[in-house]
PDB file as gemmi writes it, atoms N, CA and C in Angstrom:
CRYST1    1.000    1.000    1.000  90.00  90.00  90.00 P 1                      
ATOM      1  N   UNK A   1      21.283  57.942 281.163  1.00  0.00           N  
ATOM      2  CA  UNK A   1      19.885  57.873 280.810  1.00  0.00           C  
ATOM      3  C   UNK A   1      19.333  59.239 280.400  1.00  0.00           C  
ATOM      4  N   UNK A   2      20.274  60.444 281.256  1.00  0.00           N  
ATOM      5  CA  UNK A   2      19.657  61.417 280.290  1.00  0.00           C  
ATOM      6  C   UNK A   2      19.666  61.864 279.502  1.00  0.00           C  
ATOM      7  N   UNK A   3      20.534  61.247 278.339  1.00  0.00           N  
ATOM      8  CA  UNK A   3      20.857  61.183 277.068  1.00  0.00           C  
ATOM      9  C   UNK A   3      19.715  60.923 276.468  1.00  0.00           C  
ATOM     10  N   UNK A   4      19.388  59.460 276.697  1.00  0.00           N  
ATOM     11  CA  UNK A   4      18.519  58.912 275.805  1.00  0.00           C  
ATOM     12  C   UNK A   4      16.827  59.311 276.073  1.00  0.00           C  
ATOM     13  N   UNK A   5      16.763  60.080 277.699  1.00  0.00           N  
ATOM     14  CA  UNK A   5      15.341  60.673 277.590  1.00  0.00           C  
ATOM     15  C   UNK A   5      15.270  62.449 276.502  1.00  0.00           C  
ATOM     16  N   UNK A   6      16.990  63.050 276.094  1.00  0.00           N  
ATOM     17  CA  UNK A   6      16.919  63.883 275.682  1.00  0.00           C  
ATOM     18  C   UNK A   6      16.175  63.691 274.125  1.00  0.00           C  
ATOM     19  N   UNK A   7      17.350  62.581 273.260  1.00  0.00           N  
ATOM     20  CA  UNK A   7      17.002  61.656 272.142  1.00  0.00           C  
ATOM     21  C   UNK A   7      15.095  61.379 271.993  1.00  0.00           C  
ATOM     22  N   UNK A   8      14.407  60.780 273.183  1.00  0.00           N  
ATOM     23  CA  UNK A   8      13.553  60.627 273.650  1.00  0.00           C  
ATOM     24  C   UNK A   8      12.531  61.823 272.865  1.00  0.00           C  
ATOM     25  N   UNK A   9      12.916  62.859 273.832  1.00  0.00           N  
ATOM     26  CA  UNK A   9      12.181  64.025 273.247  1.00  0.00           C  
ATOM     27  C   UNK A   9      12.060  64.657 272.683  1.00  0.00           C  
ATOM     28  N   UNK A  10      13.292  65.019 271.951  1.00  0.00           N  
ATOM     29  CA  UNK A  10      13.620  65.616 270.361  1.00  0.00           C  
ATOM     30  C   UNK A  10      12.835  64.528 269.540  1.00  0.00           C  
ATOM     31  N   UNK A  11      12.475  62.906 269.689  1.00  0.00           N  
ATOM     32  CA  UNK A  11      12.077  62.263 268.619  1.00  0.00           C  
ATOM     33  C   UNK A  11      10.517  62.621 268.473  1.00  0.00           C  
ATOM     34  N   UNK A  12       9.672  62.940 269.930  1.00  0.00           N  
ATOM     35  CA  UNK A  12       8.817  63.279 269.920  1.00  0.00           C  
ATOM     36  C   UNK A  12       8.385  64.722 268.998  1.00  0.00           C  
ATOM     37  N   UNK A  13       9.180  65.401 269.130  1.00  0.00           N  
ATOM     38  CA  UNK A  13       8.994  66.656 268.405  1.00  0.00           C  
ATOM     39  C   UNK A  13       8.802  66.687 267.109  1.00  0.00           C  
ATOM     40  N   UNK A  14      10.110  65.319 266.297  1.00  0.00           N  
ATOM     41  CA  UNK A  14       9.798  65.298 264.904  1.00  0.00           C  
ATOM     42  C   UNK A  14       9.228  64.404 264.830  1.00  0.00           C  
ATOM     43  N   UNK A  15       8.474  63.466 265.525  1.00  0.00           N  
ATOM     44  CA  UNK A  15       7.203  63.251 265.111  1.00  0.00           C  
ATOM     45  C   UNK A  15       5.959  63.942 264.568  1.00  0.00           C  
ATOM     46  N   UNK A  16       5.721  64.824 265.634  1.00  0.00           N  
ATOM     47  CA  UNK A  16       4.853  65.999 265.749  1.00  0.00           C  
ATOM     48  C   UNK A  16       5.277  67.079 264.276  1.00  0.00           C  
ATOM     49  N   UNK A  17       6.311  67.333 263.697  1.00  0.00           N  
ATOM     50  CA  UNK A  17       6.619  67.925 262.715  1.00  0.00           C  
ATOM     51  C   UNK A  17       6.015  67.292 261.444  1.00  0.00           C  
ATOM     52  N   UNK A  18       6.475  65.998 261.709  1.00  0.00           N  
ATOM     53  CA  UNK A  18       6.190  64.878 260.428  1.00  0.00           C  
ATOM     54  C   UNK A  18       4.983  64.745 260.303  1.00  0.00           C  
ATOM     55  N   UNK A  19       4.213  64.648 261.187  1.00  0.00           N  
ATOM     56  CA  UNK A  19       2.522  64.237 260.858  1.00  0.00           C  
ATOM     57  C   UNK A  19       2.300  65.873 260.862  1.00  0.00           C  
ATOM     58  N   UNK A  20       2.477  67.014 261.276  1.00  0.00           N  
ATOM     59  CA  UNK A  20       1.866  67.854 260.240  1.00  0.00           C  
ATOM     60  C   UNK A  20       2.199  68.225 259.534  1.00  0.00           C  
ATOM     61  N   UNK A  21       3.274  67.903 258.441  1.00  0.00           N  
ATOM     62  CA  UNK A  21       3.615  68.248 257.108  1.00  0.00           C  
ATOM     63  C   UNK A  21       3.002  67.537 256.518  1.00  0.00           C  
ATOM     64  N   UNK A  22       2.388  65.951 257.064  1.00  0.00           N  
ATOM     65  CA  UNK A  22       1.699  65.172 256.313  1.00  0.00           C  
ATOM     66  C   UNK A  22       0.139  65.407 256.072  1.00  0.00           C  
ATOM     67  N   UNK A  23      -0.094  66.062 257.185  1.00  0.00           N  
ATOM     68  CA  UNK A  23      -1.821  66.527 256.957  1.00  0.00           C  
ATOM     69  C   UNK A  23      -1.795  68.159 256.042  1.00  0.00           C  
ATOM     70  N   UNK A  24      -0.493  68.448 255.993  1.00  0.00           N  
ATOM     71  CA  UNK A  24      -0.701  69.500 255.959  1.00  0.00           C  
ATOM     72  C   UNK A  24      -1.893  70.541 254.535  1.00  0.00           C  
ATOM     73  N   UNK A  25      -1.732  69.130 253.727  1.00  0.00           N  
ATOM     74  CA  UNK A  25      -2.005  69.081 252.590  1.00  0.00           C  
ATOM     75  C   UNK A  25      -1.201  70.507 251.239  1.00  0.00           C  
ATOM     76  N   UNK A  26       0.048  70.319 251.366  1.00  0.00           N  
ATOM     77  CA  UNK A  26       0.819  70.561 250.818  1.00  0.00           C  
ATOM     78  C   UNK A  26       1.026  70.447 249.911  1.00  0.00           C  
ATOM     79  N   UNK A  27       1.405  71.031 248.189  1.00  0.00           N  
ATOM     80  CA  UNK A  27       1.266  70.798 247.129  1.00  0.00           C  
ATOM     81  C   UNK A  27       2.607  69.571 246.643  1.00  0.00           C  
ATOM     82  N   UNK A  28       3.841  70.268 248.030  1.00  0.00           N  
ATOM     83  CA  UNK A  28       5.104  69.399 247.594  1.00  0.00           C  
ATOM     84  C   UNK A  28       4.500  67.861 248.135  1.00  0.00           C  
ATOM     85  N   UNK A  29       3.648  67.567 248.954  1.00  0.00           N  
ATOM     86  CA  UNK A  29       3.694  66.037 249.531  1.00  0.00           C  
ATOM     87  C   UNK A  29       2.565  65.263 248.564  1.00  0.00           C  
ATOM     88  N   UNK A  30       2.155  65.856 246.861  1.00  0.00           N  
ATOM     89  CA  UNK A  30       1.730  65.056 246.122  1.00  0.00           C  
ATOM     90  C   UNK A  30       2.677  64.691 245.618  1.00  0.00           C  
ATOM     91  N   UNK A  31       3.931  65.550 245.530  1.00  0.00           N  
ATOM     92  CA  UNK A  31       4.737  65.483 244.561  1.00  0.00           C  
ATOM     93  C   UNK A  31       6.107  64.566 244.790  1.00  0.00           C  
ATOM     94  N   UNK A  32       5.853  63.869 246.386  1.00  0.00           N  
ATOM     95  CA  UNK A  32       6.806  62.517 246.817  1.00  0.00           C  
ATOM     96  C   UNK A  32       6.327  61.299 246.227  1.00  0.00           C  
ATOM     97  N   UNK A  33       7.169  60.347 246.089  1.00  0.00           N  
ATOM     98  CA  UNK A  33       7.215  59.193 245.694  1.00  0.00           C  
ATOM     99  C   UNK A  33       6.478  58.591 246.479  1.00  0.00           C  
ATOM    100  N   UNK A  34       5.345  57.719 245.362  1.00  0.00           N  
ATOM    101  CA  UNK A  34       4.047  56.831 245.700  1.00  0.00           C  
ATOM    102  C   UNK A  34       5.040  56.199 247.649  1.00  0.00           C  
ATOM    103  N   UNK A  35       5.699  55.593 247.529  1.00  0.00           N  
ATOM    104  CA  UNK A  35       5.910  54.459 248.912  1.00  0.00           C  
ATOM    105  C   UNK A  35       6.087  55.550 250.012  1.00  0.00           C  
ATOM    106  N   UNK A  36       5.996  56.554 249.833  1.00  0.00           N  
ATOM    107  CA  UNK A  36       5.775  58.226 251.148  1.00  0.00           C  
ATOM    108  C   UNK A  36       4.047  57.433 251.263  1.00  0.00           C  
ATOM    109  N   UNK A  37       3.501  57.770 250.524  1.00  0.00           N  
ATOM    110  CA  UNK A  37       1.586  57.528 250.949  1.00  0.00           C  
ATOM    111  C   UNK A  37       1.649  56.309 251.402  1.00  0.00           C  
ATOM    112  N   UNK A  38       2.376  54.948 251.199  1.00  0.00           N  
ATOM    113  CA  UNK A  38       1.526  53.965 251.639  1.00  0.00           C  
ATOM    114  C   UNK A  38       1.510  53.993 252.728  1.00  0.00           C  
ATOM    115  N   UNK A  39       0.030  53.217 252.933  1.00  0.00           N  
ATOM    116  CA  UNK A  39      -0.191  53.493 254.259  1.00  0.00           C  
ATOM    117  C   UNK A  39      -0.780  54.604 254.669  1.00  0.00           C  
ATOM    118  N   UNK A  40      -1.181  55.644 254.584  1.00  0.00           N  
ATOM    119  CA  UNK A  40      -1.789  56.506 254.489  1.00  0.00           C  
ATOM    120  C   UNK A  40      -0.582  57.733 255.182  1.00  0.00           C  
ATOM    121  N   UNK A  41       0.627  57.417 254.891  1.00  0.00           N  
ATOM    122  CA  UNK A  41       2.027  58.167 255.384  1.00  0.00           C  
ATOM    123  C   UNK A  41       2.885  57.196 256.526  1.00  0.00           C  
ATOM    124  N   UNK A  42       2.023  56.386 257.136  1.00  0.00           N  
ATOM    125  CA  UNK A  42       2.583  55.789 257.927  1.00  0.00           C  
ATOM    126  C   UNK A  42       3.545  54.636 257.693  1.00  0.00           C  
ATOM    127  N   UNK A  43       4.223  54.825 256.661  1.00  0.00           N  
ATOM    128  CA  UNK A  43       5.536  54.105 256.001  1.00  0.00           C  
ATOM    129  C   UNK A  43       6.860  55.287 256.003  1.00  0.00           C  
ATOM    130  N   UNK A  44       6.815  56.409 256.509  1.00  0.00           N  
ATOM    131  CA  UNK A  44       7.452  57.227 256.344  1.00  0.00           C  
ATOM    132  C   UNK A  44       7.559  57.558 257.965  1.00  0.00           C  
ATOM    133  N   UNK A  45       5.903  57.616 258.527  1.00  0.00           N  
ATOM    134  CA  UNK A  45       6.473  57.681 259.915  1.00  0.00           C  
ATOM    135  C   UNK A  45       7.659  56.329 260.777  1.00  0.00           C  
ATOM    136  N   UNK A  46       6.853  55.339 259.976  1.00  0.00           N  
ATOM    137  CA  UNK A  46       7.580  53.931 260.885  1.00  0.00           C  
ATOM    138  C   UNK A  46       8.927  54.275 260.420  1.00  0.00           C  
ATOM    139  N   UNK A  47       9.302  54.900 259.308  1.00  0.00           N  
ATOM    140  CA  UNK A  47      11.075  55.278 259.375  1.00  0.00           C  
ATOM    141  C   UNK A  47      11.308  56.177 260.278  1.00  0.00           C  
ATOM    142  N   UNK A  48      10.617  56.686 260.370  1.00  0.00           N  
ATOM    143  CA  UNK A  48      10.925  58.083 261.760  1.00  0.00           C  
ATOM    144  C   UNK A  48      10.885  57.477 263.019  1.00  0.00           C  
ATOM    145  N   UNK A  49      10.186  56.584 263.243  1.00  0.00           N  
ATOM    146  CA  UNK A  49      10.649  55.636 264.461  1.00  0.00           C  
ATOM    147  C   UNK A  49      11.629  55.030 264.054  1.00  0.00           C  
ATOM    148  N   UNK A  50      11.879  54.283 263.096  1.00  0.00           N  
ATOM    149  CA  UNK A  50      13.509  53.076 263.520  1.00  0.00           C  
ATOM    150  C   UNK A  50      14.480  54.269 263.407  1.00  0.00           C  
ATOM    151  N   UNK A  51      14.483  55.371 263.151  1.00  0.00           N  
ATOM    152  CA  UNK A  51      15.984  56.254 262.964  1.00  0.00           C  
ATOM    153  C   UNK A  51      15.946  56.431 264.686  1.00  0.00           C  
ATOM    154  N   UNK A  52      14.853  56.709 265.534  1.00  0.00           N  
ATOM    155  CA  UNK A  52      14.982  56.958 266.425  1.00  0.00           C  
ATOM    156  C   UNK A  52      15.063  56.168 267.432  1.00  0.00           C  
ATOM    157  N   UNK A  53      14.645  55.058 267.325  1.00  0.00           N  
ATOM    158  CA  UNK A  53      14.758  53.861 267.836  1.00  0.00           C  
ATOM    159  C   UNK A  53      16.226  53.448 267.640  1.00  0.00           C  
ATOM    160  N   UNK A  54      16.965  53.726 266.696  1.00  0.00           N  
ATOM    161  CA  UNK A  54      18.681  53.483 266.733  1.00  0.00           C  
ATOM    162  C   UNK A  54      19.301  54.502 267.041  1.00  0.00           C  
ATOM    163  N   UNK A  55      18.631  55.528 267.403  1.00  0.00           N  
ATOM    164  CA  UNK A  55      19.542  56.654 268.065  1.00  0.00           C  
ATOM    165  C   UNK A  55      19.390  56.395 269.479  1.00  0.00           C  
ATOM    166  N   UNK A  56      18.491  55.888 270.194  1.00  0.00           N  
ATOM    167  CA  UNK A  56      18.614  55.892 271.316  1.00  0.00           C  
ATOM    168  C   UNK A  56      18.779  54.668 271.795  1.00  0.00           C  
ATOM    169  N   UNK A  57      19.077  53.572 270.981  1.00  0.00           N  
ATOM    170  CA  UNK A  57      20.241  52.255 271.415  1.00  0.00           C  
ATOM    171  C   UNK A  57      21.563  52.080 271.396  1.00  0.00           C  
ATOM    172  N   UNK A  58      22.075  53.417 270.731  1.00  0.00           N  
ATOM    173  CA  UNK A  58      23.284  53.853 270.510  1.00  0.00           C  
ATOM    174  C   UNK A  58      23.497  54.828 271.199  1.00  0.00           C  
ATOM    175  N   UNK A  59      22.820  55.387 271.490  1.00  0.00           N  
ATOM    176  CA  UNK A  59      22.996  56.426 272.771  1.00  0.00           C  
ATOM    177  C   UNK A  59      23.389  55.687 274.118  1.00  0.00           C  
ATOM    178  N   UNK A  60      22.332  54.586 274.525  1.00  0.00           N  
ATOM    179  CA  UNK A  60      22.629  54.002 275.874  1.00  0.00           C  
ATOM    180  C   UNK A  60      23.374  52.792 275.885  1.00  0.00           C  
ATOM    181  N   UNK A  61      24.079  52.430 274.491  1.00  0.00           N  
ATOM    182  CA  UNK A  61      24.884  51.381 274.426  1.00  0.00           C  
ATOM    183  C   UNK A  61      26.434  52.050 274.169  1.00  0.00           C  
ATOM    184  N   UNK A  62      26.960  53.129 274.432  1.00  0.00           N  
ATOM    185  CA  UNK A  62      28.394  53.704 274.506  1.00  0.00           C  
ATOM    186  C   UNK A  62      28.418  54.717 273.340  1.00  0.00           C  
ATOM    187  N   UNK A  63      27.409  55.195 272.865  1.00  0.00           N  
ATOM    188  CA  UNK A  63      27.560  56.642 271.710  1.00  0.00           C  
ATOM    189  C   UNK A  63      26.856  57.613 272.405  1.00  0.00           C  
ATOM    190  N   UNK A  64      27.468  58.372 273.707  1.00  0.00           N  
ATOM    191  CA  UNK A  64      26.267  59.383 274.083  1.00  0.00           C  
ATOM    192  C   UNK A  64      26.446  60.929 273.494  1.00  0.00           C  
ATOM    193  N   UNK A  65      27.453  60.570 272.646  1.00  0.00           N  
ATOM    194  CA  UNK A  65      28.093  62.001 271.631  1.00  0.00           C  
ATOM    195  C   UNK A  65      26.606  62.014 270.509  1.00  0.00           C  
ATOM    196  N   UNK A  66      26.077  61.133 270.520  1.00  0.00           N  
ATOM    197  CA  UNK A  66      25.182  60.777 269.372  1.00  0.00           C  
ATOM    198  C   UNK A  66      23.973  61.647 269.112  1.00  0.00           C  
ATOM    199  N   UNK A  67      23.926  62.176 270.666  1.00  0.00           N  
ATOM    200  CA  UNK A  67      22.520  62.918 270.942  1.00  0.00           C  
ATOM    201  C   UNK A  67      23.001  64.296 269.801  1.00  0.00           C  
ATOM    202  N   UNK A  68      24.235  64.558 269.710  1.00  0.00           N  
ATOM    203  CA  UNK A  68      24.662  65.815 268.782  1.00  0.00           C  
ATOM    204  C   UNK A  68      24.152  65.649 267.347  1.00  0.00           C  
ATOM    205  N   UNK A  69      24.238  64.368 266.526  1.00  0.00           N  
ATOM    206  CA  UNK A  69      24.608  64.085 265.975  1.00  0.00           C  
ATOM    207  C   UNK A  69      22.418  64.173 265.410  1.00  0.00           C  
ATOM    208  N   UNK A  70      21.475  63.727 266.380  1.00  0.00           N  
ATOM    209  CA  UNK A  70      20.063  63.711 266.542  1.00  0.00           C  
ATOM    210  C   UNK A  70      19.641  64.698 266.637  1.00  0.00           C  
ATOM    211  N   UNK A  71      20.414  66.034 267.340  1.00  0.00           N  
ATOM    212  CA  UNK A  71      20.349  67.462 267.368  1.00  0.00           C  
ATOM    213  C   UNK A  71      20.148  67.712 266.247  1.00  0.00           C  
ATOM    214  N   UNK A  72      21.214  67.518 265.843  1.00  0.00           N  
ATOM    215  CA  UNK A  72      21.829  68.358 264.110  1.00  0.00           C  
ATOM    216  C   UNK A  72      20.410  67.805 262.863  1.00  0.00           C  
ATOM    217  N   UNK A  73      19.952  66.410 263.459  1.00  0.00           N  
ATOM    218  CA  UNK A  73      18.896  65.653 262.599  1.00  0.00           C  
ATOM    219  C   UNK A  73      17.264  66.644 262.515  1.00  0.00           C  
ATOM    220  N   UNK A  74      17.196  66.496 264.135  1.00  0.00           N  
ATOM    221  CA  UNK A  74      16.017  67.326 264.514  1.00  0.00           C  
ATOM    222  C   UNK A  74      15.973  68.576 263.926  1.00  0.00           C  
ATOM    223  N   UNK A  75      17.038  69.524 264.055  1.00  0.00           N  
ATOM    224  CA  UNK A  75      16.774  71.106 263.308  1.00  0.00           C  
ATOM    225  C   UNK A  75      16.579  70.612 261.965  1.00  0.00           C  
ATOM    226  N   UNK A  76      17.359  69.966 261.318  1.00  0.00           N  
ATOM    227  CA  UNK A  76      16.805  69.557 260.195  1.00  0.00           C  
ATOM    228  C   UNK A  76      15.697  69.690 259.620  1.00  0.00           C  
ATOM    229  N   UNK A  77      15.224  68.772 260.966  1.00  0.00           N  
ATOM    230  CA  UNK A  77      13.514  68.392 260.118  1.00  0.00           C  
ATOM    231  C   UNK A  77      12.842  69.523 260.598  1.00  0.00           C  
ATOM    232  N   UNK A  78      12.757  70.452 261.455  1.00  0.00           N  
ATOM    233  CA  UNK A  78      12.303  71.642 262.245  1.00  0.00           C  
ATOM    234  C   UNK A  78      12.621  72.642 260.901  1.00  0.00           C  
ATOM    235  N   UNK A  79      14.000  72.712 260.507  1.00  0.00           N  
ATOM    236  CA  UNK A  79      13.582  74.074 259.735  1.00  0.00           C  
ATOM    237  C   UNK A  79      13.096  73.671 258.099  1.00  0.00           C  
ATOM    238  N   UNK A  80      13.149  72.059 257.673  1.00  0.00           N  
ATOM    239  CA  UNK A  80      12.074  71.967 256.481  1.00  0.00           C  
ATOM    240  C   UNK A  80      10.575  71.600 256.767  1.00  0.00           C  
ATOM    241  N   UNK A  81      10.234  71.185 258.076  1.00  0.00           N  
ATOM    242  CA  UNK A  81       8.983  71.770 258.181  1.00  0.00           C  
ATOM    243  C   UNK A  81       8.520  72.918 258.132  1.00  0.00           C  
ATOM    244  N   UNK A  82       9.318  73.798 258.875  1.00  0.00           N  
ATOM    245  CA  UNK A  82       8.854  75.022 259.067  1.00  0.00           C  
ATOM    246  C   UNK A  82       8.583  76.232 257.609  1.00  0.00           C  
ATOM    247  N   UNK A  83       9.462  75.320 256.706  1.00  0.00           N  
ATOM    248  CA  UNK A  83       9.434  75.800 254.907  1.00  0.00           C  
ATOM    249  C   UNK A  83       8.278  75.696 254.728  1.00  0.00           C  
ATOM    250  N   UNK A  84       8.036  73.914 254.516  1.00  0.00           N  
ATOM    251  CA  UNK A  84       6.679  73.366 254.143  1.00  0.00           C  
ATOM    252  C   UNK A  84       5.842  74.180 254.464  1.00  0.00           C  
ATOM    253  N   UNK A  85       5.406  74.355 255.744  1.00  0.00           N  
ATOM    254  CA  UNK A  85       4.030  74.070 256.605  1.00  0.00           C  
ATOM    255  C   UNK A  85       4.149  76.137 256.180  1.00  0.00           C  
ATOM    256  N   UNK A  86       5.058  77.273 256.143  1.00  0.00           N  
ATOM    257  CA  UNK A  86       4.587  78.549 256.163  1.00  0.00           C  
ATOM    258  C   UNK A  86       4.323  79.360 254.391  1.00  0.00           C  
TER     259      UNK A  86                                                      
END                                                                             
């Protein structure tokens, strides 16, 4: 289980990344494809939940190597926010 509260909290983080690249009002986030806005972004977040929502059913269903694999996802999104947003 402490896999999937790790998964857990890394998803929280790129949440928190994702909605402020989205407010950020950024010149690159006119420049995504119309189905990024629908919804007012929240078609982009609900993908940021099901990726994470299958990382952590696969985590507590016999992939607990996986949390590496959500690591490697999270810096990801951590160091192209951190592009965006400076």
């Amino acid at each position: 289980m402490l896999i999937v509260a790790v998964i857990f909290l890394l998803g929280v983080a790129n949440f928190a990344l994702h909605k402020a690249v989205l407010e950020s009002g950024h010149a690159l986030i006119g420049q995504v494809p119309g189905f990024v806005h629908m919804l007012g972004g929240r078609l982009s977040l609900l993908t940021e939940f099901l990726v994470l929502l299958a990382a952590m059913m696969l985590a507590a269903n016999g992939w607990p190597s996986l949390v590496w694999a959500y690591l490697a996802y999270s810096g990801l999104n951590a160091v192209a926010a951190w592009l965006i947003l400076t």
